[in-house]
PAMI-246195 format. One record per atom (N, C-alpha, C): residue number from 1; atom name; x, y, z. Coordinates in nm, 4 decimals, decimal comma. Layout:
N
 seq atom       xx       yy       zz
 NUM   CA        X        Y        Z
...
//
This chain:
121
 seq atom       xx       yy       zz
   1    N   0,0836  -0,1180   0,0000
   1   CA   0,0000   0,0000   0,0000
   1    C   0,0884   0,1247   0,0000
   2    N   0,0342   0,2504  -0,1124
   2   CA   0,1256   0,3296  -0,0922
   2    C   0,1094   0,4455   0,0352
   3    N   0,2290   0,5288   0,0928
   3   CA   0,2279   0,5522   0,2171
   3    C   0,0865   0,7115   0,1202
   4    N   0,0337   0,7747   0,2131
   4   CA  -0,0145   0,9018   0,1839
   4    C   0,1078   1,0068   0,1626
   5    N   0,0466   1,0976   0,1005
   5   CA   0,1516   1,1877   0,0237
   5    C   0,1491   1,3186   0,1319
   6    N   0,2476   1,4208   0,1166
   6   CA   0,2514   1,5245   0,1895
   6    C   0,1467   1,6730   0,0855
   7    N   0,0984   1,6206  -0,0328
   7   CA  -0,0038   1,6931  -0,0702
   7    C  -0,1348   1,6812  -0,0804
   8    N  -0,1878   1,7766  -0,0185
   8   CA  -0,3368   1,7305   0,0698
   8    C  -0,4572   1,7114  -0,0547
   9    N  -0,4097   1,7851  -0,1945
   9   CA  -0,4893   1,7607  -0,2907
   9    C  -0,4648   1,6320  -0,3595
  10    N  -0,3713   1,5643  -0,2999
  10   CA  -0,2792   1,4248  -0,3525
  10    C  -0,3892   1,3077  -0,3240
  11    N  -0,3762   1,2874  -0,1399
  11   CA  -0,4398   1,2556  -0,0530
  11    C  -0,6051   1,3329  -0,1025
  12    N  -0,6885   1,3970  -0,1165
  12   CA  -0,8021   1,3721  -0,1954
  12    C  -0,8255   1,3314  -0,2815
  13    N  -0,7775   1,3329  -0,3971
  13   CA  -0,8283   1,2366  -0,4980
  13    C  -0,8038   1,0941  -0,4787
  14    N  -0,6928   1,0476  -0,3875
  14   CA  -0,7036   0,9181  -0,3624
  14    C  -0,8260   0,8664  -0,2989
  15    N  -0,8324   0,9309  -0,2248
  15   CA  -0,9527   0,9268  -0,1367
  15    C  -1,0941   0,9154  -0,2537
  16    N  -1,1163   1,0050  -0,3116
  16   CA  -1,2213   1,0007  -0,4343
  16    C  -1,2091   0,8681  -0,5111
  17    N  -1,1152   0,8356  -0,5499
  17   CA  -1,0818   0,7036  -0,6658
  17    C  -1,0609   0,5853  -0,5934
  18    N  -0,9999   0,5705  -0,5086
  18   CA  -1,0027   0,4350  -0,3927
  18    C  -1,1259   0,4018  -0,3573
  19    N  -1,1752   0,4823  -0,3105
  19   CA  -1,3179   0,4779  -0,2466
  19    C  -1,4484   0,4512  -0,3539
  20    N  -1,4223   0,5036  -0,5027
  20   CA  -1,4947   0,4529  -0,6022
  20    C  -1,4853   0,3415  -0,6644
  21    N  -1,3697   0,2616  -0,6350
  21   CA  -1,2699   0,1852  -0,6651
  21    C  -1,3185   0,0673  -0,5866
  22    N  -1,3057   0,0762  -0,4935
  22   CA  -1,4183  -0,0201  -0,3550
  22    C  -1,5453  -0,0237  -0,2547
  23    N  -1,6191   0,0399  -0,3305
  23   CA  -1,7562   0,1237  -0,3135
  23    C  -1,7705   0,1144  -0,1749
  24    N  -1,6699   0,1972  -0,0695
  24   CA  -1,6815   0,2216   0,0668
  24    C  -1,5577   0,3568   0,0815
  25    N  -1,6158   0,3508   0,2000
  25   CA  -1,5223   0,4965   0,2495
  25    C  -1,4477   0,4484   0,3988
  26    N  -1,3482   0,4496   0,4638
  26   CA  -1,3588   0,4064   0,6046
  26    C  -1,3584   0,5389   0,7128
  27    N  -1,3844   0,4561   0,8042
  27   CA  -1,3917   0,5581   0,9007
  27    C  -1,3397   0,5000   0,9865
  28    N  -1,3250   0,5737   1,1614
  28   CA  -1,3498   0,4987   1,3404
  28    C  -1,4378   0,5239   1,3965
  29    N  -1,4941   0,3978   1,4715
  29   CA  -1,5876   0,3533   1,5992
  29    C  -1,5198   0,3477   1,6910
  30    N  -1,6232   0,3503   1,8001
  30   CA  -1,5623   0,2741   1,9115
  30    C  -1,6329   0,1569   1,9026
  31    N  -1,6489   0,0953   2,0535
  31   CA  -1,7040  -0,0424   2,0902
  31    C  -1,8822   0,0163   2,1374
  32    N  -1,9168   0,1798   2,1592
  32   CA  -2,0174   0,1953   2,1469
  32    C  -2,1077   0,2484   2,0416
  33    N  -2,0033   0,2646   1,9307
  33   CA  -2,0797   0,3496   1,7852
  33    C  -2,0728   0,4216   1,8101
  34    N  -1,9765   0,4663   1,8173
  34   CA  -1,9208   0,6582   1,8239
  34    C  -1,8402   0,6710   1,7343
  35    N  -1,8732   0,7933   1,6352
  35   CA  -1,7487   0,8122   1,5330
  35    C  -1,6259   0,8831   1,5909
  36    N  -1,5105   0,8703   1,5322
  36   CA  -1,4073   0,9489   1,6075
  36    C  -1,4714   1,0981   1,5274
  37    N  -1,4416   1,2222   1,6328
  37   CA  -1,4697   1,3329   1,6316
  37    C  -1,3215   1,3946   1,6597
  38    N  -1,2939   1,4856   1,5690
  38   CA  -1,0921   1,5998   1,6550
  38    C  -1,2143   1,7755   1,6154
  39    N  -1,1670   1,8338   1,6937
  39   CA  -1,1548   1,9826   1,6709
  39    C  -1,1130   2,0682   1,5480
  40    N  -1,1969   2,0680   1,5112
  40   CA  -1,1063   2,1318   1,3384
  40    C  -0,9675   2,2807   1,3873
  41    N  -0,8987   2,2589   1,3380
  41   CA  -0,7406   2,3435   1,3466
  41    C  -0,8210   2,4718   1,3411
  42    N  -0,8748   2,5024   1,2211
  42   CA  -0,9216   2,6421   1,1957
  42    C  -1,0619   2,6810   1,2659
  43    N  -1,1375   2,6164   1,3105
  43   CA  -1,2759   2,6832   1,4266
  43    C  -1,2386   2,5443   1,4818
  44    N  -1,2217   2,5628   1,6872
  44   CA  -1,2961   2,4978   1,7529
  44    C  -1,3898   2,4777   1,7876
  45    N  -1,5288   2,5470   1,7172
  45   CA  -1,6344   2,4941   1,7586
  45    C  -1,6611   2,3904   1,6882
  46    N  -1,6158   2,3838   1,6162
  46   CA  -1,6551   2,2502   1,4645
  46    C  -1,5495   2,1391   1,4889
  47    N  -1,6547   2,0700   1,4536
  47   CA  -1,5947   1,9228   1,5056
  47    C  -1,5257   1,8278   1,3597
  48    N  -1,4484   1,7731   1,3534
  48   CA  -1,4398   1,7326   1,2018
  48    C  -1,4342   1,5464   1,2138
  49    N  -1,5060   1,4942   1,1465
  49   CA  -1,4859   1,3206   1,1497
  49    C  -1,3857   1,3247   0,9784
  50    N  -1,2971   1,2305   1,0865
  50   CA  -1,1635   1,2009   0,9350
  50    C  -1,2543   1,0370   0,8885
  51    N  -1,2440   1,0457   0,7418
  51   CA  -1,2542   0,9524   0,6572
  51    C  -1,1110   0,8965   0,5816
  52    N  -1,1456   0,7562   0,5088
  52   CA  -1,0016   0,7021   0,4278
  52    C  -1,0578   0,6353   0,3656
  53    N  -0,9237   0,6229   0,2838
  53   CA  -0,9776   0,5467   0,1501
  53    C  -0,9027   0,3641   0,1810
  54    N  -0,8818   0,3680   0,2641
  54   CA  -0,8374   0,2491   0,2866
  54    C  -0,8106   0,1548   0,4477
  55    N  -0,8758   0,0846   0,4537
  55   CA  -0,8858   0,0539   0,6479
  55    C  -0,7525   0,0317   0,7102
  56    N  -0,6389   0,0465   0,6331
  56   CA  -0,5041   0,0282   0,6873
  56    C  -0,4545   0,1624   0,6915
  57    N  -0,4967   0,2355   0,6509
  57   CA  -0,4815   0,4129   0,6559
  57    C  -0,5568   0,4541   0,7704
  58    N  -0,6909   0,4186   0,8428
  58   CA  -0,7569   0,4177   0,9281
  58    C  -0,6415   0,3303   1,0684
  59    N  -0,6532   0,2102   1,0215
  59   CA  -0,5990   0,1244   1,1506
  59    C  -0,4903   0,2128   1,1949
  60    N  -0,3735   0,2839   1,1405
  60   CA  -0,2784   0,2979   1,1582
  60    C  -0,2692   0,4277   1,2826
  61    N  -0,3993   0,5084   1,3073
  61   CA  -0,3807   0,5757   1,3768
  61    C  -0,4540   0,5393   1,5106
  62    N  -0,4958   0,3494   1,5181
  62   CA  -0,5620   0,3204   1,6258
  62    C  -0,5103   0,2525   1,7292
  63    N  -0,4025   0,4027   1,8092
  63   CA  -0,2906   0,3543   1,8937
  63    C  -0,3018   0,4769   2,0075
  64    N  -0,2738   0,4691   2,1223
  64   CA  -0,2900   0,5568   2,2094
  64    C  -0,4138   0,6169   2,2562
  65    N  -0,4622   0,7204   2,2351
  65   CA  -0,5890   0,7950   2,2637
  65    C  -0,6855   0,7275   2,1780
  66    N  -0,6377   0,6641   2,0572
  66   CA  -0,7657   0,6423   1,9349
  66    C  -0,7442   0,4916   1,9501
  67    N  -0,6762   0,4109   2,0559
  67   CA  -0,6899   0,2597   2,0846
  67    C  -0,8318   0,1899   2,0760
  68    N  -0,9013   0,2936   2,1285
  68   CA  -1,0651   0,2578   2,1444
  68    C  -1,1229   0,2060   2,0474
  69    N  -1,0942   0,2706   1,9194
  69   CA  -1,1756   0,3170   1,7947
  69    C  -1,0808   0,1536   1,6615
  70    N  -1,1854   0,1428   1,5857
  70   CA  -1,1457   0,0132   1,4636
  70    C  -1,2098   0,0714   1,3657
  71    N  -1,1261   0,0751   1,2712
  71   CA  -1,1854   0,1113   1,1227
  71    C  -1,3120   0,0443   1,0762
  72    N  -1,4269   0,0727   1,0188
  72   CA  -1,5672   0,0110   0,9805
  72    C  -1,5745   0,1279   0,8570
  73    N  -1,6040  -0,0175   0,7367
  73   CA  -1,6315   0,0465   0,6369
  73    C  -1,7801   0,0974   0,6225
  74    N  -1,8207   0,1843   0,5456
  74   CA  -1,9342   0,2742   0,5228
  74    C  -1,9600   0,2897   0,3776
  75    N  -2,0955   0,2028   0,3331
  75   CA  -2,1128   0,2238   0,2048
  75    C  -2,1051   0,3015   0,0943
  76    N  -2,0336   0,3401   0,0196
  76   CA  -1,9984   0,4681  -0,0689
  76    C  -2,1579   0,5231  -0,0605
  77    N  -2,2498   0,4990  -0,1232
  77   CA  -2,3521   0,5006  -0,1986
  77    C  -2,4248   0,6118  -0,0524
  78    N  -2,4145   0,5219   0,0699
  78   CA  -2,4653   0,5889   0,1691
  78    C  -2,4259   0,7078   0,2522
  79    N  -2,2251   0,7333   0,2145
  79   CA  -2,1786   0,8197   0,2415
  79    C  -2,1868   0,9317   0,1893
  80    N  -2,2310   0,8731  -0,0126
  80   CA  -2,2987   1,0439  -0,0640
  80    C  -2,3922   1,0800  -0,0537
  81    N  -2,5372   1,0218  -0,0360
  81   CA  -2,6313   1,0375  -0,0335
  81    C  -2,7212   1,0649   0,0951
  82    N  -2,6222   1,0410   0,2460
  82   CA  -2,6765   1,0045   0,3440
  82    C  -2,6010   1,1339   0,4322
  83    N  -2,4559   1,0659   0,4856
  83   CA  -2,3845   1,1299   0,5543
  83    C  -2,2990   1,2071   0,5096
  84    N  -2,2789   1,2574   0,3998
  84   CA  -2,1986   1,4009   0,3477
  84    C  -2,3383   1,4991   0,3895
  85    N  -2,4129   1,5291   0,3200
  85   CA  -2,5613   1,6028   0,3306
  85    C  -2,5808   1,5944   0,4691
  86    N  -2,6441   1,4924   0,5723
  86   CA  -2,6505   1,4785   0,7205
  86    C  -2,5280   1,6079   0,7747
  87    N  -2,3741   1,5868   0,7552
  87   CA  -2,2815   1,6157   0,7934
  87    C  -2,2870   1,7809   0,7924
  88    N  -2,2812   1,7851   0,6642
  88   CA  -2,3707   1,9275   0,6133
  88    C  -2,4835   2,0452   0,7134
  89    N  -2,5629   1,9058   0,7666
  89   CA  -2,7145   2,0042   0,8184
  89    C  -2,6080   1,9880   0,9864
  90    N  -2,5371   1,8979   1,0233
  90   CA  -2,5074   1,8791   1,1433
  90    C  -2,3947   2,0059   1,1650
  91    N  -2,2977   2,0507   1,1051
  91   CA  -2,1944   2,1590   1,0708
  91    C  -2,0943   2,0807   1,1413
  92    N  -2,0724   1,9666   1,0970
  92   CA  -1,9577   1,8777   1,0734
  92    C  -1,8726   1,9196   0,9598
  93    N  -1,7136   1,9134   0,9509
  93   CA  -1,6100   1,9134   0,8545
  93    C  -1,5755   1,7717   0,8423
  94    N  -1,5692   1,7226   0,6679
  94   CA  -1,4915   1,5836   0,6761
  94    C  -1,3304   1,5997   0,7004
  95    N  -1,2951   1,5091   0,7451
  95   CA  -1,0983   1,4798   0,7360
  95    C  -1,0812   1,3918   0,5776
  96    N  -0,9801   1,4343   0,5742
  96   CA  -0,9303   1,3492   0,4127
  96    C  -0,8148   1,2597   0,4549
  97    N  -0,8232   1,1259   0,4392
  97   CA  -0,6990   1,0757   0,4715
  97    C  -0,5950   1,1329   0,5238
  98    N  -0,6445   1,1289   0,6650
  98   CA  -0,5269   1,2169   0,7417
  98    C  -0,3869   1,0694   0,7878
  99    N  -0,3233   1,1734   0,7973
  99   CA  -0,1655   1,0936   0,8757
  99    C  -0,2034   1,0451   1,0140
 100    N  -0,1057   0,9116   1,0464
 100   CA  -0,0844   0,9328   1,1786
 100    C  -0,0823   1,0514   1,3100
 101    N  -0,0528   1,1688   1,2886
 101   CA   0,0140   1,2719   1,3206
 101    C  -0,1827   1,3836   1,3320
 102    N  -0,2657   1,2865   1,2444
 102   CA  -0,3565   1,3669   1,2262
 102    C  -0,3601   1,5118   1,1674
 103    N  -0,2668   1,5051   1,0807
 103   CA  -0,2515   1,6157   1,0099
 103    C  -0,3427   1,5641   0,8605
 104    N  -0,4079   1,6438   0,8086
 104   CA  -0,4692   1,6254   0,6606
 104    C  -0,5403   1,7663   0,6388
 105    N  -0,6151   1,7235   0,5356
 105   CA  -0,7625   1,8398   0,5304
 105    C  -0,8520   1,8324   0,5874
 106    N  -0,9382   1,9215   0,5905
 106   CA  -1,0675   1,9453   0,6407
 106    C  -1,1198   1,9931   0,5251
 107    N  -1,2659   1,9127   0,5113
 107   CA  -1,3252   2,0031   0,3969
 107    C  -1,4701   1,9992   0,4159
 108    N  -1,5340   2,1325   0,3492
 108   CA  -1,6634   2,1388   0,3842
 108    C  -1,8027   1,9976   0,3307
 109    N  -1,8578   1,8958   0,4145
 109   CA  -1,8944   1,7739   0,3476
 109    C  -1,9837   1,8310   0,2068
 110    N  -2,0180   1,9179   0,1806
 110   CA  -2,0667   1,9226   0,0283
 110    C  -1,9860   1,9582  -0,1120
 111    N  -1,8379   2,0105  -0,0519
 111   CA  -1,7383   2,0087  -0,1598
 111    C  -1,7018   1,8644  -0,1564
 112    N  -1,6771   1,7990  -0,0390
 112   CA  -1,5954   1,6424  -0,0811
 112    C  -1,7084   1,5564  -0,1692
 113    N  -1,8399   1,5960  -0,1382
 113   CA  -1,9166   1,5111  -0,2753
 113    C  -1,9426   1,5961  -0,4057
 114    N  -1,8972   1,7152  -0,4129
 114   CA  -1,8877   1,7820  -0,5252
 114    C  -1,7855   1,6814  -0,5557
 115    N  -1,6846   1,6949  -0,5496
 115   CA  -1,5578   1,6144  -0,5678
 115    C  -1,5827   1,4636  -0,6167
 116    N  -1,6496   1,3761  -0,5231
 116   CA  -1,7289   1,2491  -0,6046
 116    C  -1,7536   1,2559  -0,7085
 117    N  -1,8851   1,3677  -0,7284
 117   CA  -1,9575   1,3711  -0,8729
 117    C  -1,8924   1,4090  -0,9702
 118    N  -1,7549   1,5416  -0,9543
 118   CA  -1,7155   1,5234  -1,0740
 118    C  -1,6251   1,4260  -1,1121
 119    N  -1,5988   1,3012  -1,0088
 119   CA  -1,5198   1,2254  -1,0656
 119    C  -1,6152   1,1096  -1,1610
 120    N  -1,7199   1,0990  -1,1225
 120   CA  -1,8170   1,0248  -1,1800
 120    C  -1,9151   1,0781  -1,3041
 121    N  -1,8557   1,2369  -1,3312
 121   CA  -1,9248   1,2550  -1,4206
 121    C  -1,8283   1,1606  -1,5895
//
């Protein structure tokens, strides 16, 4: 698997094409169905849930504080249609295949499915 790149527009389109590629998106749980939630860098009031395009990109940051949490895939189909829009009305930010380090993007959830559609147009 290749490692994620240090360009965050790199790391999105992977994210777009992987994820179309294996009609899921991943995310973290815990053991009670809680998504992982971080503080977005740029507003702390906004909360941001990181997504990946791959559950070994997920696993890798489920060490220390995020021990709790296991990657669970999430149906593409339901992530555009369901929880980008949901995410949207909730004033949630998605994460884009972030690093270990939890460094990535944040993006507003109706540009990252803009982003879907035009890959599917």
């Amino acid at each position: 698997m290749e490692p994620l790149s240090d360009d965050l527009q790199e790391n999105l389109d992977r994210l777009v094409v992987e994820c179309l590629e294996n009609g899921c998106v991943w995310g973290l749980q815990d053991q009670q169905g809680n998504w992982s939630l971080v503080s977005s860098i740029d507003n702390h009031d906004i909360d941001v849930m990181p997504f990946w395009s791959d559950s070994r990109l997920a696993e890798a940051l489920c060490t220390g504080d995020w021990a709790v949490y296991k990657p669970v895939a999430i149906d593409l189909e339901e992530f555009l249609d369901d929880w980008l829009p949901g995410m949207h009305s909730d004033v949630l930010m998605a994460g884009i295949n972030w690093n270990e380090a939890l460094d990535g993007q944040e993006m507003e959830p109706l540009d990252l499915l803009e982003e879907f559609e035009a890959e599917l147009d």
